[in-house]
N, C-alpha and C positions, 0 to 999 in steps of 0.2 A: 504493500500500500504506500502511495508516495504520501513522504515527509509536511507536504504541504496538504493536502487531502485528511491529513491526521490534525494537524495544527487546528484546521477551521474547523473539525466536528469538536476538538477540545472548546473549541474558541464558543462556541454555539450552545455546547454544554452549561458552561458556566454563566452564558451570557443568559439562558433561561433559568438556572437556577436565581443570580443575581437580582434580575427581574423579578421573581416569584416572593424572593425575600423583599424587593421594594414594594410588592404590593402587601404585605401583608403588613410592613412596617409604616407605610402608609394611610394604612384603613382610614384613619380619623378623617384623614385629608382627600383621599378617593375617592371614598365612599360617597360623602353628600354632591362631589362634584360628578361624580357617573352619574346618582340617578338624575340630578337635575338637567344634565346632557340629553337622558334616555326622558325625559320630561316633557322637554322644549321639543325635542326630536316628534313625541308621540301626541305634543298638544297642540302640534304645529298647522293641523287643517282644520281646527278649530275656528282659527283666526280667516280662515280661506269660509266661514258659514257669514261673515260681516259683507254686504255690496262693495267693489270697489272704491266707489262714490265717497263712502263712509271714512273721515279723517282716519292718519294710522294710530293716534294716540289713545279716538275712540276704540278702536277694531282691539286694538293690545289691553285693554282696560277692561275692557268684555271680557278677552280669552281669559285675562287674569282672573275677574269674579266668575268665572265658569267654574276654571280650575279649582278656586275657592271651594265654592261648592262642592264639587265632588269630594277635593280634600275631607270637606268636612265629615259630608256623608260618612266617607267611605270610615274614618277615626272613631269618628261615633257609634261605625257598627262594632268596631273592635272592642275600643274601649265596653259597649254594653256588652256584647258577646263574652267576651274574656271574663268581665264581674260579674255577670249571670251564672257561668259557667264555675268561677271559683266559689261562688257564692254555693250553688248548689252540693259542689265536692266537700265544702269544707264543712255543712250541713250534715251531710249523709258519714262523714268520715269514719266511724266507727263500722257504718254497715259495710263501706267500701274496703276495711282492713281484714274485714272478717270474710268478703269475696278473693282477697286475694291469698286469706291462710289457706283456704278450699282449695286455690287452684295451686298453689304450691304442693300440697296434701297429694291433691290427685297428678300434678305432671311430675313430683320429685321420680317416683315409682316408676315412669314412662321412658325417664330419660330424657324430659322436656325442661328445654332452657327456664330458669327461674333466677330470681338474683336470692340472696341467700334467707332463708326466713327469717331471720330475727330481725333486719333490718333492712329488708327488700323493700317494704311498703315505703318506710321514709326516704329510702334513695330514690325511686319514683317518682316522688314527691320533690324530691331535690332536683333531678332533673326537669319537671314541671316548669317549680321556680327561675331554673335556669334559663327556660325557652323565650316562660314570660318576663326575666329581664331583658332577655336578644330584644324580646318587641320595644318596651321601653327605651331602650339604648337608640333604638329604632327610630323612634317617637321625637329621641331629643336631640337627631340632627334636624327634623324638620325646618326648626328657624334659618338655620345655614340652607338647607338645601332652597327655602323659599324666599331668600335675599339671592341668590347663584341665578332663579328663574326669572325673577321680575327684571333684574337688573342682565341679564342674558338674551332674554327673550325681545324687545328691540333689536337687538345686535345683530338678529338672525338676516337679516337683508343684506347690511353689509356686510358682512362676513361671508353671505354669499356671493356676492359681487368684486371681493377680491379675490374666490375661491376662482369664479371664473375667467378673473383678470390673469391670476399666477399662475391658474392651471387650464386654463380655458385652449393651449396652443394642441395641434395633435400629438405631439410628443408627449403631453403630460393628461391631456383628456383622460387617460386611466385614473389619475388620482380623484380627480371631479367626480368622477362616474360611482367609483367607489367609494364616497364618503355620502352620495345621491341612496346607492343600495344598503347601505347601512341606516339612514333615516327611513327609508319605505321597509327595511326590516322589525327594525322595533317597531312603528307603528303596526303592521301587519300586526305582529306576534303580540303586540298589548291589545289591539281588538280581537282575535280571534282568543286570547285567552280570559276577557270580560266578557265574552259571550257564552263561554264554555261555562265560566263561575256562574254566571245565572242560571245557565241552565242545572246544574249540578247545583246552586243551593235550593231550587227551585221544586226538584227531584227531590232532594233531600227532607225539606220541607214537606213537603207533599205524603211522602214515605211516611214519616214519622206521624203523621195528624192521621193516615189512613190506618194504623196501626195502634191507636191510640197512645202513642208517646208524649209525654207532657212535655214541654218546652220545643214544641218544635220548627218553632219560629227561630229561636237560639241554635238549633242543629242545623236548621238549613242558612240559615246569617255563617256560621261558624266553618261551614265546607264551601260557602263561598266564598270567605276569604283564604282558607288554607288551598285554594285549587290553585291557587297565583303561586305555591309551589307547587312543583311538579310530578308527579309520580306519587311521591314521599307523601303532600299536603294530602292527596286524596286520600293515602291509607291512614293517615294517624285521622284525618276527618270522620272514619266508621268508629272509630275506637270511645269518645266521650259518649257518645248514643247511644252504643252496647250496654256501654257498666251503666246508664242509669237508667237503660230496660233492666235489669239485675234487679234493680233497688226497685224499680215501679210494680213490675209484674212476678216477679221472683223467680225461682224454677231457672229453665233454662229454654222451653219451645219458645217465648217470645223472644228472650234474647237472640237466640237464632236464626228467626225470623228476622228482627231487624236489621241485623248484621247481613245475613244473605241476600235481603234486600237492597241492602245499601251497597253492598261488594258488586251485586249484578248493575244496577247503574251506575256505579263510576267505571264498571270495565267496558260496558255499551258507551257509554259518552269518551272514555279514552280509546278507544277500538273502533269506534264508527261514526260517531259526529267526530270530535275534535279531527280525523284526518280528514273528513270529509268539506273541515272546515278548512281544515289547511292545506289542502292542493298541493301545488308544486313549489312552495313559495320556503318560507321557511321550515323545513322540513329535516328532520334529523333524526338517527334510529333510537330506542329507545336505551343502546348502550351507554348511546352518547350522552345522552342527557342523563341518566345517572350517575355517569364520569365525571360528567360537567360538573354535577350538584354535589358531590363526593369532595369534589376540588375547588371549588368557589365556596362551597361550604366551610372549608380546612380554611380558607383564606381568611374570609369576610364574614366567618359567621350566619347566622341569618340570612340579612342582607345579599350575602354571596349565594345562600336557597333560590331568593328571589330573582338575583341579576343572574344566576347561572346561564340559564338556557339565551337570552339574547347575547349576552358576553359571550357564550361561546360561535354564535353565528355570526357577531364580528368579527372571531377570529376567524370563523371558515372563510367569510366572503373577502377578507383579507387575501388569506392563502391562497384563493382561490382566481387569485389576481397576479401572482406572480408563477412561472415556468417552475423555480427552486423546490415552491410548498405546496404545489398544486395537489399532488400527491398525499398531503396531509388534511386537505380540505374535502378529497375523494373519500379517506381513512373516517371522516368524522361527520361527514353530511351525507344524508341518503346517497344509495348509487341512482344515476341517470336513467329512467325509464326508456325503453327503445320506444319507436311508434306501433310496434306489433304487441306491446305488452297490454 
């Protein structure tokens, strides 16, 4: 293998570990700046709903208090979701300690994973707390992330107009083009997956009220926000619903019931709507994206749950743009449909 051939895979090595340590060492400083990127990026035809006619100070002041709103909404359902939800475990906690001696009881024997009995429940519990600090932490870059948007979000004009000035000649037209499919990416991929959450808390909702579950307005509020993670959000989604059919109806047929109900619609809405939603567009195997969320996850926490799957379609549609990584963008985004397929 020649000398120089060995040098640049050393050199590449290091250069993505190096990177990986500045992002992580970064997060503080990342973090609020990607989502507010992936923000501007996704609330940007917002602004395109105002008449041309319409001043741009008006059109951007709209898209602001739009945004607002939704903001709000969408915190409000958290914030009530999350206290509903603690509220009712920390209610029930004695019956909930005593479902989880049972199923120790019954899986030690089996050979089924448990954490250890004497203090399985409270580490559970500690991991809980854990999640729901990630959200809080979440919660308290918002200020940052929404001075980045307001004071960003003007910008976006010009910034495109130098974009086409610097890069606008043929020689550099790829750079244009690709930072063009990287905006029509996250937009894609944050509509088609607010469509998917309604529909799945909607499901969910529905399920739980046909079944006579109590709270389940809260179940279905609660898997619509965890479907914004991927894979992951929809199975820990079936899991609160279960344990407090346990507590509701006792026994185990209804718990059963719920659960196999809830499992069959989020594998129908992961399996046949969401691709059905997603076309050819941003599209990626299901390894990839638990890779992604594995890895984004190690990074950024939470956060990294959430920005996985578009993070890593910017790096496909990156790689996917030069001869070198082409090859790495093949490796990690669906393969190419032929026309006979």
């Amino acid at each position: 293998m020649p000398s120089d051939l060995v040098r640049n895979r050393l050199l590449t090595v290091i250069a993505a570990v190096v990177a990986v340590a500045a992002l992580r060492w970064g997060a503080p400083v990342l973090i609020p700046i990607v989502v507010a990127i992936f923000i501007i990026a996704a609330a940007w035809p917002i602004r395109k709903l105002f008449p041309g006619s319409v001043p741009a100070a008006i059109s951007y002041g709209g898209t602001m208090l739009i945004l607002l709103a939704i903001f709000a909404v969408f915190f409000a359902a958290i914030y009530f979701s999350m206290a509903q939800v603690a509220t009712t475990f920390i209610a029930h906690d004695e019956r909930f300690r005593s479902i989880y001696s049972r199923y120790v009881e019954w899986a030690e024997p089996m050979g089924l994973p448990t954490l250890d009995a004497s203090g399985g429940y409270d580490r559970l519990l500690a991991i809980g707390r854990s999640l729901v600090g990630d959200v809080y932490t979440m919660l308290s870059y918002l200020g940052i992330i929404a001075v980045i948007v307001v004071l960003g979000f003007p910008e976006v004009p010009a910034l495109s107009k130098k974009f086409r000035t610097q890069f606008g000649r043929d020689e550099n037209r790829e750079i244009y083009g690709t930072v063009t499919e990287i905006a029509h990416s996250i937009q894609q991929y944050l509509g088609i997956t607010v469509v998917t959450s309604i529909i799945t808390g909607l499901a969910t909702g529905l399920w739980s009220f046909a079944m006579g579950l109590e709270l389940a307005l809260i179940w279905g509020i609660l898997n619509f926000l965890l479907n914004f993670v991927p894979v992951i959000g929809n199975l820990v989604g079936i899991i609160p619903p279960t344990l407090y059919a346990f507590i509701q109806f006792g026994g185990y047929t209804m718990p059963l019931a719920v659960f196999g109900g809830l499992l069959l619609l989020n594998l129908i809405i992961s399996n046949f709507i969401y691709p059905m939603l997603q076309g050819r567009g941003l599209s990626m195997p299901p390894v990839t994206i638990i890779i992604s969320l594995l890895f984004w996850g190690w990074v950024w926490g939470l956060a990294g749950g959430l920005l996985a799957v578009p993070l890593t379609a910017v790096l496909v549609i990156v790689c996917e743009r030069f001869e070198s990584t082409k090859k790495f963008a093949r490796i990690l985004g669906e393969e190419p449909r032929s026309e006979t397929d």
